[in-house]
C-alpha positions as CSV (number, residue, x, y, z in Angstrom):
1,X,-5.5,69.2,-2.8
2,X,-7.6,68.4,0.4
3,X,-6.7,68.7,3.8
4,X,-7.9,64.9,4.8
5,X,-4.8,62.5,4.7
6,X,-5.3,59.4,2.4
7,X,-5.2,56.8,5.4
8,X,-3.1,53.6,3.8
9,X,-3.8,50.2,5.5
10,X,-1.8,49.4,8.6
11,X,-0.1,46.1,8.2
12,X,-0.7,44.0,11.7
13,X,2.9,42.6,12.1
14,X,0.9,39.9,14.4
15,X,-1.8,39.3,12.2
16,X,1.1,39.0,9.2
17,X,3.2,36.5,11.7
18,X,0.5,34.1,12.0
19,X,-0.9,33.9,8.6
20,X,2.8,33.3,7.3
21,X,2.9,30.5,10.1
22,X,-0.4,29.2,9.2
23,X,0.8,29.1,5.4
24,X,4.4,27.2,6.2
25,X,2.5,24.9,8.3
26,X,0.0,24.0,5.7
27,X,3.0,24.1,3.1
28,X,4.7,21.3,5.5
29,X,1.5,19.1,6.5
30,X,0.6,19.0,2.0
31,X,4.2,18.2,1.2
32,X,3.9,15.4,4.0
33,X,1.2,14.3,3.0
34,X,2.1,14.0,-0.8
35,X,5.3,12.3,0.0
36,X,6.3,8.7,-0.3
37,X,5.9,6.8,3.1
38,X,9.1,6.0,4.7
39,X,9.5,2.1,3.7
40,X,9.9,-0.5,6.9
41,X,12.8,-2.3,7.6
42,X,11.6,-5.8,6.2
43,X,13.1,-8.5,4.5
44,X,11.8,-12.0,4.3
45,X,13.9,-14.7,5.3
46,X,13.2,-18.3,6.2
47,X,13.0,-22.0,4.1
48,X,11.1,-21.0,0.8
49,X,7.5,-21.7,0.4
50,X,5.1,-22.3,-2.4
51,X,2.3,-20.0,-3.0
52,X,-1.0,-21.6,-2.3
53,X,-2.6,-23.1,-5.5
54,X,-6.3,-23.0,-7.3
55,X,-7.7,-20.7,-5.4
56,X,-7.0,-22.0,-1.7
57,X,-6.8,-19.5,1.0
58,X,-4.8,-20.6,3.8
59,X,-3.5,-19.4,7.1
60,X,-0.7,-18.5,7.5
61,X,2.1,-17.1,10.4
62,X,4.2,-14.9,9.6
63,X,7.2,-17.1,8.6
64,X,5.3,-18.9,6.5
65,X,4.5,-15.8,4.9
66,X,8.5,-14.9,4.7
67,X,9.0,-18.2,3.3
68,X,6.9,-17.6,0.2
69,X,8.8,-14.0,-0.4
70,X,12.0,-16.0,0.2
71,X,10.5,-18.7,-2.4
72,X,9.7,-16.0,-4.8
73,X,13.0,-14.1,-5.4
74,X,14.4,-13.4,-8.5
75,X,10.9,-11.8,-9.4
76,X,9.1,-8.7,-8.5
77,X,6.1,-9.6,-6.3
78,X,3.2,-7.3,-5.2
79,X,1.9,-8.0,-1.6
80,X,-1.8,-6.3,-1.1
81,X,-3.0,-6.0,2.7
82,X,-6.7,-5.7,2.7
83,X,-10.0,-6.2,4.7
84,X,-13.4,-7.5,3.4
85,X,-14.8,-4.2,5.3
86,X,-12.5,-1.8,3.2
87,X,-14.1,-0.6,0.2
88,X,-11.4,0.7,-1.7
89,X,-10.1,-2.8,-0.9
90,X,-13.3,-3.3,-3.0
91,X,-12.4,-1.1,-5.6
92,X,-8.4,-1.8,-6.1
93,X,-9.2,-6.1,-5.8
94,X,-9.7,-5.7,-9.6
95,X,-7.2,-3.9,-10.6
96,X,-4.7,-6.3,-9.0
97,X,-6.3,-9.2,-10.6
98,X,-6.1,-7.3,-14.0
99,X,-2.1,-6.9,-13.0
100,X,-1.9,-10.5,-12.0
101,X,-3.1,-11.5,-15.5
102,X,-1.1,-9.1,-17.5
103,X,2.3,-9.6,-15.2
104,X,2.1,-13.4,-15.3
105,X,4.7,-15.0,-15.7
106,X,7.1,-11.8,-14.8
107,X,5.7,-10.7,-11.4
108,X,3.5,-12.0,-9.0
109,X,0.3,-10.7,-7.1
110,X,0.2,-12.4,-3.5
111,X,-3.1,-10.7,-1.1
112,X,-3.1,-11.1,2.4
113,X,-6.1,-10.6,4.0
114,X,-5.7,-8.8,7.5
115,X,-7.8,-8.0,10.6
116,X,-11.1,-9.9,9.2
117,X,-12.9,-12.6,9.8
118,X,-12.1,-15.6,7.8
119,X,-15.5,-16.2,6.7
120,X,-15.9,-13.0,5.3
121,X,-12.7,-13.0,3.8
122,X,-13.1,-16.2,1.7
123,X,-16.8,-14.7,0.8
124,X,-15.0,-11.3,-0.2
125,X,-13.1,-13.2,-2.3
126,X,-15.5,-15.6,-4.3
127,X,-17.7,-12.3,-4.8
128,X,-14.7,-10.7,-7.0
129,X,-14.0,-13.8,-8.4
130,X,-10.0,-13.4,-8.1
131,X,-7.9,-16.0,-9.0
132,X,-4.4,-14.4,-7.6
133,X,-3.2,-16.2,-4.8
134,X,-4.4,-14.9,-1.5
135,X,-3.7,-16.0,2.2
136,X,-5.2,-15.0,5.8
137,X,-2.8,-13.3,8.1
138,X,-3.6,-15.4,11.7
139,X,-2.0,-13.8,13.8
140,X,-1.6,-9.9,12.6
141,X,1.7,-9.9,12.7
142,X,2.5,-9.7,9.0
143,X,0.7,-6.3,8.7
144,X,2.3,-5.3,12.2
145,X,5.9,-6.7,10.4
146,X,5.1,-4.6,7.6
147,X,4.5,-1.5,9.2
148,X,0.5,-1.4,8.0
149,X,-1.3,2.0,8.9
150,X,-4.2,2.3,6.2
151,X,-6.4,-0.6,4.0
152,X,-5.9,-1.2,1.7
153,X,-1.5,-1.0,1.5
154,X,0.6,-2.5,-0.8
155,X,4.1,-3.3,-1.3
156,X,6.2,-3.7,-4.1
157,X,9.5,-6.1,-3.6
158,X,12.3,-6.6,-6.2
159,X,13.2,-9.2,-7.5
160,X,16.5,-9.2,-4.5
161,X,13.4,-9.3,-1.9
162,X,13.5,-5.9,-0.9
163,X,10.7,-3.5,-0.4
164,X,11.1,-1.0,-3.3
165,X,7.8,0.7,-2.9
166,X,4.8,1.3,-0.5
167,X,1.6,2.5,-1.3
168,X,-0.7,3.4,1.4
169,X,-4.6,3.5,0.3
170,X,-6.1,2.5,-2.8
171,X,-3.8,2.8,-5.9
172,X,-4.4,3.5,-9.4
173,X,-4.3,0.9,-12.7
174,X,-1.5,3.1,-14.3
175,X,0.6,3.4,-10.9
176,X,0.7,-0.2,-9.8
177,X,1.8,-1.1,-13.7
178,X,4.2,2.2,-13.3
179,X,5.3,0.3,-9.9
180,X,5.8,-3.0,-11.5
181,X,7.6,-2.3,-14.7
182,X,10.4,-0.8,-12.4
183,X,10.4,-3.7,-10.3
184,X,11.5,-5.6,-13.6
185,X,14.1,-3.7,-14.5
């Protein structure tokens, strides 16, 4: 045996304290992160409206906005908020038009262009080639109504007018379908 101790690591009951701290507070800011956005106290209400028609893209206050929710119940409906700046705006557009097409009938796809330049918007639009109905949110009040903190958002109401579902940032083909087919039931 030798005379020199085996020296075992010294545990620094600070050091430990703040890495467990560090860890718990990562743990909490993923899990946040990761979970469903709480969903804002919305419902439409008003005189129903018709959606705009072959390919228009109106102006429109925020009432008349509730009006064409009110005038849609009894079906799920989709509402995108989007820019012609946001490029996963860009990249999602599609996929809502390929939802539009194979929903038809059952649920409806309404975009509502936000914080943008008209101009730009319309051009945004006739460069994608959509064909879902889309308006122009004057005022900024629907995206302030609806609680908007990232482009593109959407929101999934049931067919009783109630938000059911928010999705903050771009969304996948599979999710929004996901979204939709329990909007149906």
């Amino acid at each position: 045996m030798s005379d020199e101790t085996e020296e075992r690591p010294r545990i620094n009951l600070r050091r430990a304290i703040v890495l467990v701290v560090i860890a718990l507070g990562s743990a909490w800011i993923g899990w946040n992160a990761l979970a469903e956005p709480d969903l804002p106290d919305f419902e439409a209400a008003g005189d129903p409206m018709e959606l705009p028609t072959d390919q228009s893209f109106p102006s429109v206050s925020v009432d008349e906005f509730e009006g064409m929710l009110v005038g849609l119940r009894g079906q799920p409906v989709v509402v995108n908020l989007w820019a012609s700046w946001c490029a996963p705006c860009r990249t999602e557009m599609p996929l809502l038009q390929k939802a539009a097409d194979t929903f038809s009938g059952r649920a409806v796809i309404l975009g509502v262009a936000t914080n943008d330049d008209p101009a730009a918007a319309q051009q945004f639009l006739d460069d994608l080639g959509l064909t879902y109905p889309n308006v122009f949110d004057t005022s900024g009040r629907i995206r302030v109504d609806l609680g908007l903190s990232a482009y593109p958002t959407t929101y999934v109401f049931g067919s009783d007018g109630k938000i059911r579902a928010r999705i903050n940032g771009g969304i996948s083909e599979q999710r929004l379908a996901g979204l939709i087919e329990d909007a149906l039931t």
